[in-house]
C-alpha positions in Angstrom: 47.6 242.3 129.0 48.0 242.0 125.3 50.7 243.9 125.2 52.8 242.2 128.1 51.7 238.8 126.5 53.2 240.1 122.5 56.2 241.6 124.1 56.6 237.9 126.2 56.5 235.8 123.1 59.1 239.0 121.4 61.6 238.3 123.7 61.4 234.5 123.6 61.6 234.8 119.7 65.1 237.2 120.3 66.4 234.7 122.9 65.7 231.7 120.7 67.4 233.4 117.8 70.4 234.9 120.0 70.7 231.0 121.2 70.6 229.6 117.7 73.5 231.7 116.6 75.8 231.1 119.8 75.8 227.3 119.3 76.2 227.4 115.3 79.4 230.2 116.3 80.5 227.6 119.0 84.5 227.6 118.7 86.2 224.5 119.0 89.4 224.5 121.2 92.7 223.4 119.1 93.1 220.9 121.7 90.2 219.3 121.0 90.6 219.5 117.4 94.1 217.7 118.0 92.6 215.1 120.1 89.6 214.6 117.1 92.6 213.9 114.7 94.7 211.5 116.5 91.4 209.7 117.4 90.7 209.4 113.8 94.1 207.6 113.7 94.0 205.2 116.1 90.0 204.5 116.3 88.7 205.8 113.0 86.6 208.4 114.2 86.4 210.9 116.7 85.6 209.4 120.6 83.4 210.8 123.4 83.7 211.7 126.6 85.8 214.1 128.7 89.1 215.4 127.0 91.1 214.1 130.2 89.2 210.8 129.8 90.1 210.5 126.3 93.8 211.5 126.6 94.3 208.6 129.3 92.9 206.1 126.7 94.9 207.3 123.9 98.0 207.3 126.3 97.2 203.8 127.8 96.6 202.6 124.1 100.0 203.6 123.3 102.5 203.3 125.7 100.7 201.2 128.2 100.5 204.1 131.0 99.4 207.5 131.6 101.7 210.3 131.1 103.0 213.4 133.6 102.4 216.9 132.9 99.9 219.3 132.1 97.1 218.4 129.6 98.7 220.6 127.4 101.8 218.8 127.4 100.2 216.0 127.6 98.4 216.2 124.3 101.5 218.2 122.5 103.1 215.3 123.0 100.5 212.8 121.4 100.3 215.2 118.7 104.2 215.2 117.9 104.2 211.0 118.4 100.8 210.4 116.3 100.7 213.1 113.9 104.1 215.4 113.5 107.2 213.0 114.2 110.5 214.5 115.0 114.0 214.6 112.7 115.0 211.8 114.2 111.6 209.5 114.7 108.8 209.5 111.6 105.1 209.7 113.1 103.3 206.9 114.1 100.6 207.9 110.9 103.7 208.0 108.5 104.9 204.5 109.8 101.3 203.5 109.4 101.5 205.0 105.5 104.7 203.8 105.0 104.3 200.0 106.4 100.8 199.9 103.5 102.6 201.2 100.9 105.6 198.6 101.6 103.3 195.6 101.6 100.8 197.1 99.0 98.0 196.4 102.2 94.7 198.6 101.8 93.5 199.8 105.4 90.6 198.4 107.1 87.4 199.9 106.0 86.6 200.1 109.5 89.0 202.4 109.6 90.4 201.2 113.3 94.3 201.0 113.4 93.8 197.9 115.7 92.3 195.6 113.2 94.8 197.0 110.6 97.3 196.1 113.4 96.9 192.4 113.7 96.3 191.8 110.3 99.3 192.9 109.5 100.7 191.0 112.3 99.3 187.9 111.8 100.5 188.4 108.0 103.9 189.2 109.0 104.6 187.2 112.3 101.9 184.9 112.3 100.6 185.9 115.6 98.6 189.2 117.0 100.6 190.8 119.5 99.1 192.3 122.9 102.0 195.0 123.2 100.8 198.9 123.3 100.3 200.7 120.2 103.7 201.9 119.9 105.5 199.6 120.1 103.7 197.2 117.7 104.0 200.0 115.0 107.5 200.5 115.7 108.4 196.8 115.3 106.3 196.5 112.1 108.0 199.6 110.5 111.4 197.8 111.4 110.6 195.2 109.8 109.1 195.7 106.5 110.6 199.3 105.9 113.9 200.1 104.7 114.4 203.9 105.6 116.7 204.5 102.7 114.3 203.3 100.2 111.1 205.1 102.2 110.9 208.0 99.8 109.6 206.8 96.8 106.8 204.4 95.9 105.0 203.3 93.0 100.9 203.9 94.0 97.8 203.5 92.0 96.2 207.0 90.6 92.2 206.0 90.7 90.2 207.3 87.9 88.0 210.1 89.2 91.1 211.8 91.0 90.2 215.2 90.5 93.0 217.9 89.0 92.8 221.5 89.6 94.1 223.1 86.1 94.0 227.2 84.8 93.7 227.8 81.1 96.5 230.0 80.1 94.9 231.0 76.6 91.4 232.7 75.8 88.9 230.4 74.3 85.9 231.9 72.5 83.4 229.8 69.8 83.2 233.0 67.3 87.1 232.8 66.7 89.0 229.6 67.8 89.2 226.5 65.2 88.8 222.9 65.5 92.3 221.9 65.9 93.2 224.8 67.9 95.7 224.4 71.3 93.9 224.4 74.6 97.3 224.8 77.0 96.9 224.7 80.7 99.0 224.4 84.6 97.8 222.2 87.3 97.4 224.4 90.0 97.9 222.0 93.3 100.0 219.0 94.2 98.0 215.8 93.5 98.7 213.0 95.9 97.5 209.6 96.8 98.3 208.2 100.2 101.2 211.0 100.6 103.0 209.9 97.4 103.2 213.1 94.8 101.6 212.3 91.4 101.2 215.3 90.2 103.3 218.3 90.6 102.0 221.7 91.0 102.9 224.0 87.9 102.6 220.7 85.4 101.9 221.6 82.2 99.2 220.1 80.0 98.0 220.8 75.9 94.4 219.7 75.0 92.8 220.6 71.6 89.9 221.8 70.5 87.3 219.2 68.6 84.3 220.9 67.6 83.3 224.4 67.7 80.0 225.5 66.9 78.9 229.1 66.5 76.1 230.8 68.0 73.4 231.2 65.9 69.8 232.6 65.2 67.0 231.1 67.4 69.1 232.1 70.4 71.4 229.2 69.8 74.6 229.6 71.6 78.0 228.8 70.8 79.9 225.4 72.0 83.3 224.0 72.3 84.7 221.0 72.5 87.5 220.0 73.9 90.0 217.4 74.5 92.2 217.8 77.4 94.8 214.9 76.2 97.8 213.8 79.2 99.5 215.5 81.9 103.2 213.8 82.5 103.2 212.4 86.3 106.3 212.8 88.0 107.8 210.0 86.7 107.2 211.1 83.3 103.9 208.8 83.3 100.9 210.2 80.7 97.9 211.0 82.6 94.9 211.0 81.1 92.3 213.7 82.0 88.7 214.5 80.9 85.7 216.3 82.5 83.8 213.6 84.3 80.5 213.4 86.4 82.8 213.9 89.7 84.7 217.0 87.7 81.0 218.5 86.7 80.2 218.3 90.8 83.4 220.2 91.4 82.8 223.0 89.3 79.3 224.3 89.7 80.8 228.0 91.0 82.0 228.3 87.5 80.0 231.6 85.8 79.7 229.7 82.0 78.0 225.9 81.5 80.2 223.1 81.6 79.0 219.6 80.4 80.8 215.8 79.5 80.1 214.7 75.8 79.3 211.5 75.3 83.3 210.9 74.1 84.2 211.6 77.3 85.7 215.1 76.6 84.2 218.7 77.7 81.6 220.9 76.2 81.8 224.7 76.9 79.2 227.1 76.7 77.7 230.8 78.3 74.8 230.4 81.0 71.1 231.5 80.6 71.4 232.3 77.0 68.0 234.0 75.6 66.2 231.7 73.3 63.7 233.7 70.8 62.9 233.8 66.5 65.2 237.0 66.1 67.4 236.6 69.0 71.5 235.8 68.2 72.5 233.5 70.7 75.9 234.0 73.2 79.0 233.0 72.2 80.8 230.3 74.5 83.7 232.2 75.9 86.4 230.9 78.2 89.0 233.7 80.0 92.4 232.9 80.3 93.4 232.1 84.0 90.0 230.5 84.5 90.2 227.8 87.3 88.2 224.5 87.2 88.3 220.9 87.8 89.4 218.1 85.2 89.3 214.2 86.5 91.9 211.2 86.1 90.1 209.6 83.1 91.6 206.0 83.8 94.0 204.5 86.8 97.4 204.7 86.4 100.3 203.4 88.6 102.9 205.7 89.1 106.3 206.1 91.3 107.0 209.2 93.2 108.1 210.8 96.3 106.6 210.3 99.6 105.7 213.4 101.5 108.3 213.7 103.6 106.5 214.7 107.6 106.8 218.0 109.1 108.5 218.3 112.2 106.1 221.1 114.6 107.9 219.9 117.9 110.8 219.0 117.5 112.0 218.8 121.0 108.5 216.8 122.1 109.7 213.5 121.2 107.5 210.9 122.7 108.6 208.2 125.1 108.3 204.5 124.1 106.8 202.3 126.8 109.2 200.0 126.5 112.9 200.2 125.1 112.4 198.5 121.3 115.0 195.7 120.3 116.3 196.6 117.3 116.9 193.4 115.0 113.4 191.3 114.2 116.3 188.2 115.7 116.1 190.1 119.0 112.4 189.8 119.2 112.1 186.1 118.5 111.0 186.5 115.4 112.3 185.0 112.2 113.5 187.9 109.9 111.9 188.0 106.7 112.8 188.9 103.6 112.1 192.6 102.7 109.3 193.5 100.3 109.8 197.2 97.9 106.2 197.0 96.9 103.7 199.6 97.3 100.1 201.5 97.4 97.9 204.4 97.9 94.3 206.2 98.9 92.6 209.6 97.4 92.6 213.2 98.3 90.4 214.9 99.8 87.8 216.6 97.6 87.4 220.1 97.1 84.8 222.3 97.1 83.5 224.7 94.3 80.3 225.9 92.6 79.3 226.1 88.9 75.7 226.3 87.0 75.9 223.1 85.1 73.8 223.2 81.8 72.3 219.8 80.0 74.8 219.3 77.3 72.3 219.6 74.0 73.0 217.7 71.0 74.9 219.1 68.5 
Protein backbone atom coordinates (compact mmCIF):
# COMPACT_ATOMS: atom_id res chain seq x y z
CA UNK A 1 0.00 0.00 0.00
CA UNK A 2 3.02 2.11 0.80
CA UNK A 3 4.42 1.53 -2.19
CA UNK A 4 1.25 2.37 -4.52
CA UNK A 5 0.83 5.46 -2.21
CA UNK A 6 4.97 6.76 -2.85
CA UNK A 7 4.73 5.82 -6.42
CA UNK A 8 1.13 8.11 -6.45
CA UNK A 9 2.67 11.12 -4.99
CA UNK A 10 6.06 10.19 -7.67
CA UNK A 11 4.00 10.64 -10.51
CA UNK A 12 2.13 13.76 -9.29
CA UNK A 13 5.57 15.32 -8.50
CA UNK A 14 6.77 14.37 -12.50
CA UNK A 15 3.41 15.63 -13.78
CA UNK A 16 3.67 18.93 -11.82
CA UNK A 17 7.11 19.42 -13.03
CA UNK A 18 6.40 18.20 -16.77
CA UNK A 19 3.39 21.02 -16.35
CA UNK A 20 5.68 23.70 -14.93
CA UNK A 21 8.01 23.48 -17.94
CA UNK A 22 5.23 23.39 -20.71
CA UNK A 23 3.75 26.73 -19.67
CA UNK A 24 7.23 28.60 -18.97
CA UNK A 25 8.13 26.97 -22.87
CA UNK A 26 4.70 28.27 -24.02
CA UNK A 27 5.35 29.86 -27.61
CA UNK A 28 3.70 32.88 -28.46
CA UNK A 29 2.24 33.02 -32.12
CA UNK A 30 3.78 35.96 -34.29
CA UNK A 31 0.31 37.01 -34.73
CA UNK A 32 -0.21 37.61 -31.49
CA UNK A 33 3.00 39.27 -30.90
CA UNK A 34 1.96 41.71 -33.83
CA UNK A 35 -1.37 42.32 -32.43
CA UNK A 36 0.68 43.02 -28.65
CA UNK A 37 2.59 45.75 -30.57
CA UNK A 38 0.07 47.66 -32.41
CA UNK A 39 -2.01 47.55 -29.13
CA UNK A 40 0.88 49.18 -27.47
CA UNK A 41 0.41 51.87 -30.11
CA UNK A 42 -2.82 52.71 -30.05
CA UNK A 43 -3.86 51.76 -26.27
CA UNK A 44 -0.51 51.82 -24.45
CA UNK A 45 -0.44 48.36 -23.50
CA UNK A 46 -1.35 45.10 -24.61
CA UNK A 47 -5.53 44.27 -24.56
CA UNK A 48 -7.44 41.13 -23.71
CA UNK A 49 -9.62 39.09 -25.02
CA UNK A 50 -9.94 36.83 -28.25
CA UNK A 51 -7.47 37.71 -31.09
CA UNK A 52 -10.62 38.06 -33.59
CA UNK A 53 -12.16 40.32 -30.80
CA UNK A 54 -9.27 42.47 -30.62
CA UNK A 55 -8.62 42.81 -34.44
CA UNK A 56 -12.31 44.18 -34.88
CA UNK A 57 -11.53 46.91 -32.23
CA UNK A 58 -8.31 47.88 -33.61
CA UNK A 59 -9.95 47.87 -37.17
CA UNK A 60 -13.12 49.76 -35.89
CA UNK A 61 -10.68 52.18 -34.06
CA UNK A 62 -9.11 52.96 -37.25
CA UNK A 63 -11.01 53.05 -40.10
CA UNK A 64 -14.44 52.96 -38.66
CA UNK A 65 -15.36 49.32 -39.90
CA UNK A 66 -14.26 45.86 -39.92
CA UNK A 67 -12.10 44.56 -42.67
CA UNK A 68 -12.49 41.45 -45.34
CA UNK A 69 -10.23 38.62 -45.50
CA UNK A 70 -8.57 36.14 -43.47
CA UNK A 71 -7.18 36.96 -40.00
CA UNK A 72 -4.07 36.70 -41.44
CA UNK A 73 -4.56 39.31 -43.82
CA UNK A 74 -6.35 40.96 -41.77
CA UNK A 75 -3.69 41.58 -39.19
CA UNK A 76 -0.82 41.91 -42.10
CA UNK A 77 -2.54 44.58 -43.03
CA UNK A 78 -2.76 46.43 -39.47
CA UNK A 79 0.76 45.62 -39.22
CA UNK A 80 1.84 47.40 -42.58
CA UNK A 81 -0.71 50.62 -41.63
CA UNK A 82 0.37 50.83 -37.75
CA UNK A 83 3.78 49.62 -37.70
CA UNK A 84 5.70 49.09 -41.29
CA UNK A 85 4.22 51.86 -43.76
CA UNK A 86 4.69 51.47 -47.42
CA UNK A 87 7.09 53.67 -50.08
CA UNK A 88 4.48 55.70 -50.74
CA UNK A 89 2.56 56.14 -47.15
CA UNK A 90 4.81 56.49 -43.64
CA UNK A 91 3.29 54.35 -40.67
CA UNK A 92 0.71 55.59 -38.62
CA UNK A 93 3.69 55.22 -35.50
CA UNK A 94 6.14 57.37 -37.68
CA UNK A 95 3.35 59.97 -38.32
CA UNK A 96 2.79 59.78 -34.58
CA UNK A 97 6.89 60.36 -34.11
CA UNK A 98 7.07 62.68 -36.55
CA UNK A 99 3.90 64.98 -35.62
CA UNK A 100 5.88 65.15 -31.63
CA UNK A 101 8.99 65.92 -32.90
CA UNK A 102 7.39 68.85 -35.18
CA UNK A 103 5.57 70.39 -32.26
CA UNK A 104 8.27 69.51 -29.62
CA UNK A 105 4.85 67.61 -27.77
CA UNK A 106 6.01 64.83 -25.13
CA UNK A 107 3.44 61.81 -25.35
CA UNK A 108 0.91 61.15 -22.76
CA UNK A 109 2.22 59.26 -19.83
CA UNK A 110 -0.75 57.24 -20.12
CA UNK A 111 0.62 56.21 -22.98
CA UNK A 112 -2.90 56.02 -24.98
CA UNK A 113 -2.71 57.46 -28.53
CA UNK A 114 -6.26 58.88 -27.97
CA UNK A 115 -5.48 61.31 -25.26
CA UNK A 116 -2.33 62.17 -27.26
CA UNK A 117 -4.88 62.60 -30.15
CA UNK A 118 -7.09 65.27 -28.87
CA UNK A 119 -4.55 67.18 -27.24
CA UNK A 120 -3.02 67.71 -30.09
CA UNK A 121 -6.15 68.43 -31.65
CA UNK A 122 -7.48 70.71 -29.49
CA UNK A 123 -3.91 72.45 -29.69
CA UNK A 124 -3.96 72.57 -33.26
CA UNK A 125 -7.67 73.02 -34.27
CA UNK A 126 -9.19 73.87 -31.25
CA UNK A 127 -11.59 71.15 -31.20
CA UNK A 128 -11.28 67.10 -30.56
CA UNK A 129 -12.41 65.42 -33.54
CA UNK A 130 -14.73 62.07 -33.43
CA UNK A 131 -13.25 60.76 -36.89
CA UNK A 132 -11.44 57.14 -36.79
CA UNK A 133 -7.93 56.85 -35.88
CA UNK A 134 -6.67 57.17 -39.28
CA UNK A 135 -7.88 59.64 -40.44
CA UNK A 136 -7.21 62.02 -37.54
CA UNK A 137 -3.51 61.08 -37.71
CA UNK A 138 -3.42 61.63 -41.34
CA UNK A 139 -4.88 65.09 -41.09
CA UNK A 140 -2.49 66.04 -38.22
CA UNK A 141 0.59 64.87 -40.10
CA UNK A 142 -0.71 67.18 -43.09
CA UNK A 143 -0.79 69.71 -41.18
CA UNK A 144 2.10 70.16 -39.06
CA UNK A 145 4.69 68.06 -41.14
CA UNK A 146 6.49 69.10 -44.16
CA UNK A 147 7.69 65.79 -45.82
CA UNK A 148 10.78 67.40 -47.30
CA UNK A 149 11.97 68.66 -44.08
CA UNK A 150 10.86 65.17 -42.08
CA UNK A 151 14.35 63.75 -42.03
CA UNK A 152 16.13 65.58 -39.66
CA UNK A 153 15.29 67.04 -36.23
CA UNK A 154 17.06 68.59 -33.45
CA UNK A 155 16.09 66.17 -30.06
CA UNK A 156 17.24 66.31 -26.55
CA UNK A 157 19.99 63.46 -25.60
CA UNK A 158 18.97 62.85 -21.62
CA UNK A 159 21.78 62.31 -19.28
CA UNK A 160 21.80 58.64 -18.30
CA UNK A 161 21.48 57.57 -22.12
CA UNK A 162 23.59 54.70 -22.02
CA UNK A 163 26.55 54.10 -24.91
CA UNK A 164 27.92 50.85 -25.75
CA UNK A 165 31.82 51.57 -26.41
CA UNK A 166 35.07 48.73 -27.02
CA UNK A 167 38.53 49.77 -25.88
CA UNK A 168 40.78 49.44 -28.69
CA UNK A 169 44.10 49.63 -26.53
CA UNK A 170 45.17 47.34 -23.47
CA UNK A 171 45.05 48.94 -20.18
CA UNK A 172 47.05 47.52 -17.31
CA UNK A 173 47.95 49.59 -13.66
CA UNK A 174 51.68 47.97 -13.62
CA UNK A 175 52.56 49.84 -17.05
CA UNK A 176 50.16 52.58 -18.24
CA UNK A 177 50.79 56.37 -16.96
CA UNK A 178 48.66 59.08 -15.73
CA UNK A 179 48.17 60.96 -18.88
CA UNK A 180 48.13 58.05 -21.01
CA UNK A 181 45.29 57.75 -24.17
CA UNK A 182 42.26 55.57 -23.44
CA UNK A 183 40.83 55.33 -27.29
CA UNK A 184 37.55 53.65 -27.95
CA UNK A 185 34.37 52.91 -30.83
CA UNK A 186 30.83 53.03 -29.95
CA UNK A 187 29.61 49.89 -30.94
CA UNK A 188 25.64 50.55 -31.62
CA UNK A 189 23.57 53.35 -33.08
CA UNK A 190 22.25 55.63 -30.25
CA UNK A 191 18.90 57.07 -30.84
CA UNK A 192 16.19 59.06 -29.16
CA UNK A 193 12.71 58.98 -30.47
CA UNK A 194 14.08 57.50 -33.92
CA UNK A 195 16.48 60.52 -34.49
CA UNK A 196 20.36 59.11 -34.73
CA UNK A 197 22.61 60.71 -32.13
CA UNK A 198 25.14 58.67 -32.18
CA UNK A 199 26.55 56.75 -34.95
CA UNK A 200 27.85 53.30 -34.76
CA UNK A 201 31.82 53.13 -35.28
CA UNK A 202 32.12 56.88 -33.52
CA UNK A 203 35.29 57.34 -32.23
CA UNK A 204 36.03 58.55 -28.71
CA UNK A 205 39.74 59.43 -26.66
CA UNK A 206 39.56 59.35 -22.80
CA UNK A 207 42.72 59.65 -20.57
CA UNK A 208 44.00 58.15 -17.93
CA UNK A 209 43.96 60.18 -14.25
CA UNK A 210 45.33 58.19 -11.64
CA UNK A 211 46.97 54.88 -11.65
CA UNK A 212 47.86 53.17 -8.69
CA UNK A 213 49.88 50.03 -8.42
CA UNK A 214 49.21 46.91 -6.65
CA UNK A 215 50.87 46.58 -3.68
CA UNK A 216 51.77 44.44 -0.48
CA UNK A 217 48.75 43.73 1.82
CA UNK A 218 47.04 42.30 -1.19
CA UNK A 219 46.26 45.79 -2.36
CA UNK A 220 45.33 45.81 -5.95
CA UNK A 221 45.93 48.04 -8.74
CA UNK A 222 43.43 50.95 -9.96
CA UNK A 223 42.83 53.18 -12.83
CA UNK A 224 41.28 56.05 -13.42
CA UNK A 225 39.88 57.19 -16.18
CA UNK A 226 38.33 59.94 -17.96
CA UNK A 227 36.28 59.10 -20.92
CA UNK A 228 36.12 62.93 -22.31
CA UNK A 229 33.32 63.57 -25.59
CA UNK A 230 32.11 61.63 -28.35
CA UNK A 231 31.15 64.08 -31.56
CA UNK A 232 27.22 63.45 -32.25
CA UNK A 233 26.34 63.49 -35.69
CA UNK A 234 26.13 66.89 -35.98
CA UNK A 235 29.54 67.28 -34.80
CA UNK A 236 27.97 68.02 -31.14
CA UNK A 237 30.62 66.98 -27.95
CA UNK A 238 29.09 64.39 -25.94
CA UNK A 239 29.98 64.01 -22.71
CA UNK A 240 30.34 60.46 -21.29
CA UNK A 241 31.26 59.05 -17.82
CA UNK A 242 30.43 55.74 -15.88
CA UNK A 243 27.29 56.50 -14.00
CA UNK A 244 25.10 54.54 -11.44
CA UNK A 245 22.83 53.50 -14.64
CA UNK A 246 26.30 52.44 -16.61
CA UNK A 247 27.50 50.37 -13.29
CA UNK A 248 23.80 48.42 -13.57
CA UNK A 249 24.66 47.75 -17.23
CA UNK A 250 27.82 46.20 -16.76
CA UNK A 251 27.74 43.69 -14.01
CA UNK A 252 28.71 40.64 -16.66
CA UNK A 253 32.01 42.36 -16.87
CA UNK A 254 34.89 39.71 -15.42
CA UNK A 255 37.10 42.86 -13.60
CA UNK A 256 35.35 45.60 -10.96
CA UNK A 257 34.16 48.60 -12.32
CA UNK A 258 33.19 51.63 -9.99
CA UNK A 259 32.17 55.71 -10.40
CA UNK A 260 34.72 58.08 -8.43
CA UNK A 261 33.44 60.62 -6.83
CA UNK A 262 34.51 63.09 -10.03
CA UNK A 263 32.27 61.41 -11.91
CA UNK A 264 34.85 59.39 -14.02
CA UNK A 265 35.62 55.37 -13.81
CA UNK A 266 37.77 53.32 -11.59
CA UNK A 267 39.11 49.99 -12.89
CA UNK A 268 40.23 47.17 -11.06
CA UNK A 269 40.60 42.95 -10.98
CA UNK A 270 37.74 41.01 -8.91
CA UNK A 271 38.28 38.94 -5.73
CA UNK A 272 41.75 39.97 -5.20
CA UNK A 273 43.39 38.05 -2.04
CA UNK A 274 44.04 40.31 0.84
CA UNK A 275 46.85 38.90 3.28
CA UNK A 276 50.50 40.40 5.22
CA UNK A 277 52.75 38.85 2.40
CA UNK A 278 50.31 38.69 -0.36
CA UNK A 279 51.03 41.06 -3.73
CA UNK A 280 47.80 42.25 -4.78
CA UNK A 281 46.38 41.92 -8.69
CA UNK A 282 47.03 44.25 -11.11
CA UNK A 283 43.90 46.07 -12.71
CA UNK A 284 44.01 44.97 -16.24
CA UNK A 285 41.68 45.95 -19.08
CA UNK A 286 41.88 43.74 -22.66
CA UNK A 287 41.60 45.46 -25.73
CA UNK A 288 38.20 44.89 -27.48
CA UNK A 289 36.57 44.80 -24.03
CA UNK A 290 32.77 45.80 -24.31
CA UNK A 291 30.94 47.83 -21.60
CA UNK A 292 28.58 50.52 -20.96
CA UNK A 293 29.55 54.37 -20.57
CA UNK A 294 26.40 56.96 -19.79
CA UNK A 295 25.52 60.49 -21.34
CA UNK A 296 27.03 62.60 -18.47
CA UNK A 297 24.71 65.70 -19.15
CA UNK A 298 21.67 66.44 -21.88
CA UNK A 299 22.56 67.69 -24.95
CA UNK A 300 20.33 68.80 -27.94
CA UNK A 301 21.41 67.61 -31.07
CA UNK A 302 20.03 67.52 -34.91
CA UNK A 303 20.19 64.34 -36.85
CA UNK A 304 18.40 62.09 -39.16
CA UNK A 305 15.20 60.42 -38.52
CA UNK A 306 15.08 56.73 -38.96
CA UNK A 307 13.74 56.41 -42.04
CA UNK A 308 10.69 53.22 -41.71
CA UNK A 309 11.12 50.00 -43.23
CA UNK A 310 8.78 48.91 -45.77
CA UNK A 311 7.96 44.72 -44.89
CA UNK A 312 4.70 44.81 -47.21
CA UNK A 313 4.89 46.79 -49.51
CA UNK A 314 2.03 45.78 -51.53
CA UNK A 315 -0.39 45.68 -48.17
CA UNK A 316 -1.14 49.22 -48.19
CA UNK A 317 -4.03 49.91 -45.82
CA UNK A 318 -7.34 51.49 -46.90
CA UNK A 319 -8.45 54.82 -45.42
CA UNK A 320 -12.00 54.91 -44.20
CA UNK A 321 -12.66 57.75 -45.74
CA UNK A 322 -10.92 59.50 -48.81
CA UNK A 323 -8.61 62.44 -46.87
CA UNK A 324 -8.93 66.12 -48.35
CA UNK A 325 -5.74 67.22 -48.93
CA UNK A 326 -5.41 71.04 -48.02
CA UNK A 327 -6.25 71.91 -44.03
CA UNK A 328 -8.75 74.75 -46.38
CA UNK A 329 -10.63 71.70 -47.62
CA UNK A 330 -11.31 70.57 -44.09
CA UNK A 331 -12.68 73.75 -42.68
CA UNK A 332 -9.96 74.43 -40.97
CA UNK A 333 -7.83 77.60 -40.88
CA UNK A 334 -4.27 76.69 -42.08
CA UNK A 335 -1.70 77.43 -39.73
CA UNK A 336 1.56 78.38 -39.95
CA UNK A 337 4.08 75.49 -40.05
CA UNK A 338 6.27 74.85 -37.03
CA UNK A 339 10.30 73.12 -37.65
CA UNK A 340 10.67 72.43 -34.02
CA UNK A 341 11.35 69.17 -32.47
CA UNK A 342 11.84 66.41 -29.67
CA UNK A 343 12.64 62.90 -28.51
CA UNK A 344 12.35 59.71 -25.85
CA UNK A 345 15.13 57.05 -24.76
CA UNK A 346 16.20 53.70 -25.94
CA UNK A 347 15.54 50.77 -24.71
CA UNK A 348 18.03 49.51 -22.05
CA UNK A 349 20.17 46.73 -22.50
CA UNK A 350 21.01 43.94 -20.64
CA UNK A 351 24.47 42.78 -19.28
CA UNK A 352 26.23 41.44 -16.14
CA UNK A 353 29.31 42.57 -14.20
CA UNK A 354 30.69 41.97 -10.44
CA UNK A 355 30.69 45.48 -9.27
CA UNK A 356 33.30 46.13 -6.44
CA UNK A 357 32.87 49.24 -3.73
CA UNK A 358 35.13 51.74 -5.10
CA UNK A 359 37.86 52.11 -1.97
CA UNK A 360 39.55 55.26 -1.34
CA UNK A 361 42.63 55.91 -2.77
Amino acid sequence: MRRIVGLAVLWLFLFSVVLAHAQEGTVVSPIVRDLEEMEKVLYGTPQSGSVLARVEKIEKDLTGDTLSGTLMERVGRLKTFILDGTKDEPSLAFKMRTIRLTLRSEPPKSGVLLAELEELERLIFGAASSDPIGVRVDRLYRTCVDPTKAASFTVLVPRETLVKVALETELNSERNEAGDPVPYVVLEDVRIEGVLVIAKNTRGQGRIVKVRRRGAFGRPGRIEIDFGTVEAVDGTPIPLTMGERAIQENKALAYAVGASIAGLAIFGPVGAVAGVFVQGEPARVEKGKEFYLEVAEDREVAGPLEVPHFEKPEEAFPSATPLPSTPEENGIEELPETEETLPEATPTPQVEIEVQPFEEW
